[in-house]
C-alpha positions in Angstrom: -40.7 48.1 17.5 -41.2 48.0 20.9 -42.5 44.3 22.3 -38.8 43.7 24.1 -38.9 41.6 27.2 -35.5 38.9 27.5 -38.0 36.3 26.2 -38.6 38.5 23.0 -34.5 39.4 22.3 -34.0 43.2 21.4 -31.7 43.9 18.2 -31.6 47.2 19.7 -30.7 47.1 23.7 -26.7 46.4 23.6 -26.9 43.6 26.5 -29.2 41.4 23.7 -26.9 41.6 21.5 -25.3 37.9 21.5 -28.5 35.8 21.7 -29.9 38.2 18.7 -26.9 37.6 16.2 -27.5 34.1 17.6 -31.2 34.0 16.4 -30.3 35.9 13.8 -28.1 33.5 12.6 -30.9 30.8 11.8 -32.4 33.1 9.2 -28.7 33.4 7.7 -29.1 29.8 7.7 -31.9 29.5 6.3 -32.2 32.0 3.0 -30.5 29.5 1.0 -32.8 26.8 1.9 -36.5 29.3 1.0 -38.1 28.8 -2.0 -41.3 29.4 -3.6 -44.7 30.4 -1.4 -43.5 30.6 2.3 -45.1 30.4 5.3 -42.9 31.9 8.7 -44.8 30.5 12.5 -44.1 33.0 14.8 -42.8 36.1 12.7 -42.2 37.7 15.9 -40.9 41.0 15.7 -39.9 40.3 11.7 -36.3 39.5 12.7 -35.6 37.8 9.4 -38.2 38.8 7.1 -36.2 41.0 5.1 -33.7 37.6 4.9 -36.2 35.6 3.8 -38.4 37.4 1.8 -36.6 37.8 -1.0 -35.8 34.1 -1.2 -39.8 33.5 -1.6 -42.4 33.7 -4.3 -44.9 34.9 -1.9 -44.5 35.3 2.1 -47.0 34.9 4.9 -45.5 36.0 8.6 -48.3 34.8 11.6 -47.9 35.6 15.0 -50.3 35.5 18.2 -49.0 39.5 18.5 -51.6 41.7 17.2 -49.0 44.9 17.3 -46.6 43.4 16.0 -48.7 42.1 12.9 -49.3 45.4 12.6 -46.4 47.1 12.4 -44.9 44.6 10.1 -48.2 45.4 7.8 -47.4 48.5 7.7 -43.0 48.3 7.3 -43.6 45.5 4.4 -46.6 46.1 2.4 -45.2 43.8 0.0 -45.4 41.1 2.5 -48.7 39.7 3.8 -48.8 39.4 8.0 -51.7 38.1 10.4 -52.7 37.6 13.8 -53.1 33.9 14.2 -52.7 31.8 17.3 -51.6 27.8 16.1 -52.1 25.0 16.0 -54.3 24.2 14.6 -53.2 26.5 11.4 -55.9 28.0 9.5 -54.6 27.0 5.9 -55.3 24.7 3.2 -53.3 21.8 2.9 -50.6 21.5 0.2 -50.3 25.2 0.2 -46.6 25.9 1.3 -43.3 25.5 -0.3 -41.1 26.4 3.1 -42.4 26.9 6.4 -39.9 28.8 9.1 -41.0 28.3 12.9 -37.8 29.2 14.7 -37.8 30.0 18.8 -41.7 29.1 18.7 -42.5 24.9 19.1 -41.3 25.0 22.8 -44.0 27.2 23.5 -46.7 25.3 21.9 -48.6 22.9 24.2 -49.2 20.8 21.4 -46.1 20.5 19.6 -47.2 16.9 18.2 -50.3 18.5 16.6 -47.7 22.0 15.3 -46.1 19.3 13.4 -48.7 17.2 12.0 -50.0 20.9 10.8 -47.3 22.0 9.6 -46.8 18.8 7.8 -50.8 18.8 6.2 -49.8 22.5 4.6 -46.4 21.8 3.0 -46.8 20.7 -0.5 -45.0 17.6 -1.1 -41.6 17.7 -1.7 -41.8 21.0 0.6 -39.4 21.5 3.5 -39.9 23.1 7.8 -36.8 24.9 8.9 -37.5 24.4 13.3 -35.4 26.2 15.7 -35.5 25.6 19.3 -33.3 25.7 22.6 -31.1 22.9 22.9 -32.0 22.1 26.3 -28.4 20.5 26.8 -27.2 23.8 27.2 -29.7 26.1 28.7 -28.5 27.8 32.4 -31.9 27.2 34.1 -35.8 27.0 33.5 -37.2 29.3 31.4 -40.9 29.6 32.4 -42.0 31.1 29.2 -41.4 28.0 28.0 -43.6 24.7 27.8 -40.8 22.2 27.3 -37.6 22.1 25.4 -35.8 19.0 23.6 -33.1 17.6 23.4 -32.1 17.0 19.7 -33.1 13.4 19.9 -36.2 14.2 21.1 -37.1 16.5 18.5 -35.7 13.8 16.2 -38.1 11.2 17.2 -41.2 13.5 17.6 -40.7 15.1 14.1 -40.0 11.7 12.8 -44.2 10.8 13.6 -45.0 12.8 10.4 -42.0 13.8 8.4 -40.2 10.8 6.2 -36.7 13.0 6.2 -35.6 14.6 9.9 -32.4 16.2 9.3 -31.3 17.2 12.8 -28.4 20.2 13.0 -27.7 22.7 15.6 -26.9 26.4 15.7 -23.3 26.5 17.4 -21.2 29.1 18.3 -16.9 30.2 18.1 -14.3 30.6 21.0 -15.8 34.0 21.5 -19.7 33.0 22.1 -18.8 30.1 24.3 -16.9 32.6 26.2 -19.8 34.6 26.4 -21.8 31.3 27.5 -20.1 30.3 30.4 -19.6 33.9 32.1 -23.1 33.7 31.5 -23.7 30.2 33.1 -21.3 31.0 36.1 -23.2 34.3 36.6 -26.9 32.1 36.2 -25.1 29.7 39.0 -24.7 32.6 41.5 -28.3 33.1 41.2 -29.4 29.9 41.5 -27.2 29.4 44.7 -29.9 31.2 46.6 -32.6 28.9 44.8 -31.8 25.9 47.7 -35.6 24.8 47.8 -35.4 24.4 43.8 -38.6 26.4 43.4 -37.6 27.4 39.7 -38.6 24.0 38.8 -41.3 23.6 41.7 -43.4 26.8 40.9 -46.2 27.2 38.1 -44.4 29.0 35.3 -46.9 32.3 35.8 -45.5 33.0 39.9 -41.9 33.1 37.4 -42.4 35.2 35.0 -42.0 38.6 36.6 -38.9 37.9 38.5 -37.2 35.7 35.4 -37.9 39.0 33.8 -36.3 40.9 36.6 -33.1 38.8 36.9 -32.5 37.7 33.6 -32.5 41.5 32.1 -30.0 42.4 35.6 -27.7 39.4 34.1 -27.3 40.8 30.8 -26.7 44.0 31.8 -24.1 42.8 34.1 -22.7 40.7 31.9 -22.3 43.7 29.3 -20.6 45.8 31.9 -18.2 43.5 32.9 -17.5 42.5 29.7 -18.7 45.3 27.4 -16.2 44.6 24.2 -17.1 40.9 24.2 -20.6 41.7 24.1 -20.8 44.0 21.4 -18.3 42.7 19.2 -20.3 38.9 18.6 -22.3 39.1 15.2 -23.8 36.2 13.1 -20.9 35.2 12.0 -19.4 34.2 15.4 -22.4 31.6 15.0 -22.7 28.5 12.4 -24.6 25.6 11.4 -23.2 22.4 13.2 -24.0 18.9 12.6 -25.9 17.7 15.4 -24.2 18.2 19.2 -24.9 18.5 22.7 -23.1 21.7 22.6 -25.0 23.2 20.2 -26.7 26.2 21.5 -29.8 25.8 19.5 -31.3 22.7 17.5 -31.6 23.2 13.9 -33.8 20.7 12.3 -34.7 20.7 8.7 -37.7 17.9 8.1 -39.0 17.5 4.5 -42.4 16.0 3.4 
C-alpha cells in the first residue's frame, strides 16, 4: 500500500522501521487479549489485521481512508472493512466483544464522546485495547495530532465510562532507548532554531508540511548514521510495561 507519510509509519521504508515494530508490537500485545466479534477504530493501513483476525469470530476494520478500505477489501475478503469517520460510530450497541483503536484517540476531537461510543457498542463483559503516545516522552509537537495524555489523564477520562481502567504502557529495551535519545538529541538540534516557539504557537495546518519535511530528513539521518541499530530493532525489542513515564506508548485496557 502506498498512504506513507511519518504520521502514517511505513513497514516498508528502512528509516520507519523502529516506530513500526513499535506499533507493531501493540497488536503482538493484543492477540491474546481478542475474542469473539471484533471491532478495530482506525484499521489504518491493516498493520495488525492478520494478528488479530484470527483471534476473532468476526472482524470489522473502519478507517476515515477510503483507499485504504479498499485495498484491505480487496487483500482480506474474509474480513469486512469500511469507510467510516467516528465518533459518533454507526453501530448498534452491545454489538462488540473487543474493540482495537491504537494510534487513533489523540486525533479525535472528541475523545470523551470515542469513549462513551466505544463503551455503548461493547457487550458487557467486553473489553477496548487503546494505544496512544505517551506524551512524557514525545521529542516535540506533533501537529497531526489533537492532544496527547499522559497516562493519568487517559486514566481519569476513560474512568467517566469504563468501571475497570487498566493503564500499561508499550516500553522498549537498551537498544530502542538508544534509538530514542539519538533521536531526541537530533529533534533538539532542530528545535534550537525554533527560538520564537512557533511549533507550539502556530495552527497545526501552517505545520504539517514542514513536520513532514523534517521529520522524514531525521529518520533518514538517523538511519545513516546509525544504519545497524536501525534495522536490527523488531517487536521484540518492545514489551508491555506496567504503567511509566518512560513508556513510549500508553497501553490501556478498559473493560465494560
Amino acid at each position: 500500500m502506498s498512504v506513507y507519510t511519518t504520521e502514517i509509519t511505513s513497514d516498508q521504508i528502512p528509516s520507519d522501521n523502529p516506530i513500526h515494530q513499535r506499533l507493531l508490537k501493540a497488536y503482538h500485545v493484543a492477540a491474546p487479549m481478542i475474542s469473539g466479534d471484533l471491532l478495530e477504530l482506525g484499521c489504518g493501513e491493516g498493520r495488525g489485521v492478520e494478528l488479530l483476525m484470527p483471534k476473532a469470530s468476526s472482524y470489522l476494520g473502519l478507517d476515515k481512508i477510503e483507499e485504504v478500505v479498499q485495498k484491505l477489501s480487496e487483500k482480506h475478503p474474509e474480513a469486512q472493512f469500511e469507510s467510516s469517520v467516528f465518533p459518533p460510530i454507526k453501530l448498534p450497541d452491545n454489538s462488540f466483544d473487543t474493540v482495537v483503536s491504537f494510534q487513533v484517540i489523540e486525533h479525535i476531537k472528541q475523545d470523551e464522546e470515542f469513549l462513551k461510543e466505544i463503551h455503548r457498542i461493547l457487550k458487557p463483559g467486553g473489553k477496548a485495547l487503546i494505544s496512544t503516545p505517551n506524551i512524557k516522552m514525545t521529542l516535540s509537537r506533533n501537529p497531526w495530532h489533537i492532544r496527547e495524555y499522559t497516562a493519568e489523564e487517559l486514566e481519569a477520562l476513560a474512568g467517566k465510562y469504563f468501571d475497570h481502567v487498566d493503564m500499561k504502557g508499550i516500553a522498549g529495551n537498551e537498544k530502542v532507548m538508544q534509538y530514542h535519545e539519538q533521536n531526541r538529541e537530533s529533534v533538539q538540534k532542530i528545535m534550537k532554531y525554533d527560538v520564537l516557539n512557533l511549533q507550539y504557537r502556530l495552527p497545526a495546518a501552517i505545520l504539517r508540511k514542514p513536520y513532514e519535511i523534517l521529520n522524514r530528513r531525521n529518520r533518514n539521518k538517523l538511519k545513516d548514521q546509525a544504519d545497524e541499530l536501525v534495522l536490527s530493532i523488531g517487536q521484540d525489542d518492545y514489551f508491555l510495561n506496567e504503567k511509566s513515564e518512560q513508556n513510549l506508548d500508553l497501553f490501556c485496557i478498559l473493560t465494560k
